[in-house]
N, C-alpha and C positions, 0 to 999 in steps of 0.2 A: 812579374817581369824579372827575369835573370838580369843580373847586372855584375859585369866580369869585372876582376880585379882594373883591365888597362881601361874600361870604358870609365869605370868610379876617377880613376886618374884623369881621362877628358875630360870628366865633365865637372872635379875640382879644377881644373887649370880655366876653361872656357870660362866657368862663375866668378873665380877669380881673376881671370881677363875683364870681362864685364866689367866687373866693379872698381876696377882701372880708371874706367871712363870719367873725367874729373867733371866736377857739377861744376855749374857757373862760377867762375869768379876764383875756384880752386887751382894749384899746381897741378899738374900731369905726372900721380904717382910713376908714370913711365919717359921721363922725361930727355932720357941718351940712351944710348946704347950700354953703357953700363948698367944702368939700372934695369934694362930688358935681361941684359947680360945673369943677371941676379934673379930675377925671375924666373927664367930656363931654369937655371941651376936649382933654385927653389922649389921645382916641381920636377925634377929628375929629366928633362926631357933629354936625350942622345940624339946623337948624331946634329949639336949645336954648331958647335967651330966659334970663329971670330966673326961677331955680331955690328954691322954699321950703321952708318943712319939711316940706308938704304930699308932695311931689316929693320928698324925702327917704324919708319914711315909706314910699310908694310904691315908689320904687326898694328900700330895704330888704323889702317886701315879694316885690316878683318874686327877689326874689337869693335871698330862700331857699327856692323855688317852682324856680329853677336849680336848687340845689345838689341839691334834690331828681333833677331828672332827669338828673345826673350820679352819683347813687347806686341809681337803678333798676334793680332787679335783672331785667329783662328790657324787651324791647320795646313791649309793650303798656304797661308802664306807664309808659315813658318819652312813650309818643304818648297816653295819656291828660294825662298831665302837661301835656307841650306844644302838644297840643291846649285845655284850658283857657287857659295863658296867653294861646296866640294869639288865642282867640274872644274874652276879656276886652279884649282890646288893639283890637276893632275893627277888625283886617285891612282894609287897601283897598289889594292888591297896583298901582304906579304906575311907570310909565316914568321917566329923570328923567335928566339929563346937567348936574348942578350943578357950580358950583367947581373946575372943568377938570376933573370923570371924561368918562369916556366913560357913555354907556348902563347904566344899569345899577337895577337893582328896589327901588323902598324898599315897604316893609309897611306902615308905618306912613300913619295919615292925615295930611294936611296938618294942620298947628296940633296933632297930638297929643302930649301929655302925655310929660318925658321916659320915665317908665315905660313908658306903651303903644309909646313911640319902640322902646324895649329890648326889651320883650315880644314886639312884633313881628318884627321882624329878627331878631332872635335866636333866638327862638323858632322861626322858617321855615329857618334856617340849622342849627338842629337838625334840624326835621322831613328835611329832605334826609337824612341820616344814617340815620336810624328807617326810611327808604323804600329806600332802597340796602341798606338789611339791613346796615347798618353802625354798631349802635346801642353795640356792646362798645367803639368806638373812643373814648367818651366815658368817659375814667378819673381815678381817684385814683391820686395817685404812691402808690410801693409801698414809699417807703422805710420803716421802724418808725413813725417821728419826724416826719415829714411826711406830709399828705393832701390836699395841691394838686390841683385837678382840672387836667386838659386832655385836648385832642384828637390820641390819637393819627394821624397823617399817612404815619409811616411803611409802605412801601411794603408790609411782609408783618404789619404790627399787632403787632410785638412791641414797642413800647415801652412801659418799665415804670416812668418816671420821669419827675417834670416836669421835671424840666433834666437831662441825664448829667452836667455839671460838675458840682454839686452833690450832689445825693443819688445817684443813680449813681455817681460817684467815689467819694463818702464812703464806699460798701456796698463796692463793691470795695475799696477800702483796706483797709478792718475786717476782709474775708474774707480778704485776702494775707496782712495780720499774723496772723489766730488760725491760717490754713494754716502760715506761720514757726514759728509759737510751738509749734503741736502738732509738729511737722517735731523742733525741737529740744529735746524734752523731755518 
């Protein structure tokens, strides 16, 4: 599956949308417009402006309309999903060679709305996946204690963790000491 420089860009911004979503009991790493404000900027996105609550509300809405189709249990409902977003958002696929890229497709309308900005792109950068018959590669880490979404990339789809440093290490360590412990005793 070809995967273009601006899609690698959606589909770091959407995972990292996702994982926004605060667990129980947690802050709302996105909790003003400021801190949306910081985010945009964090992932390069154009054609931002000044961000309100409005724009807040909105982005908090599509994030959990993501998280949604990073939890759908099959393909159909991940392309009903994404198909909503995207129709919501206005689609008006554009050419576009901004801020030194090269060529390359934004979804979103001129002057649209950070959310429809998100919606769209991101949203199209899913659809790619769902269409390639590639919809399982959109996962929750599997460690107990963490449920991070991301895309897996790797070449045969076996990855089972959002980061192998982290929760991948952690599991493997846990499994050497309790194979030790029963080993000697």
């Amino acid at each position: 599956m070809l995967i273009t420089h601006d899609t690698r860009c959606a589909l770091d911004l959407v995972v990292d949308l996702v994982n926004t979503v605060p667990e129980a009991e947690e802050p709302d790493p996105l909790p003003d417009a400021a801190a949306l404000d910081a985010f945009a900027r964090d992932h390069d996105l154009s054609d931002v402006g000044v961000l309100s609550p409005l724009d807040l509300a909105a982005v908090h809405e599509i994030r959990g309309r993501f998280a949604a189709v990073f939890a759908a249990p099959d393909a159909r409902t991940a392309a009903n999903l994404i198909n909503e977003l995207v129709a919501a958002a206005g689609t008006t696929p554009r050419l576009t060679d901004h801020d030194g890229y090269d060529w390359h497709v934004h979804y979103f309308a001129p002057g649209a709305s950070l959310a429809d900005h998100i919606a769209a792109d991101c949203g199209m950068a899913l659809a790619f996946f769902v269409v390639a018959g590639e919809q399982e590669r959109l996962r929750r880490c599997e460690a107990p204690d963490c449920r991070r979404a991301f895309v897996d990339l790797s070449r045969n789809r076996s990855r089972r963790y959002c980061d192998s440093r982290t929760c991948g290490n952690r599991l493997h360590v846990a499994a050497y000491r309790a194979r030790r412990r029963e080993a000697a005793g």
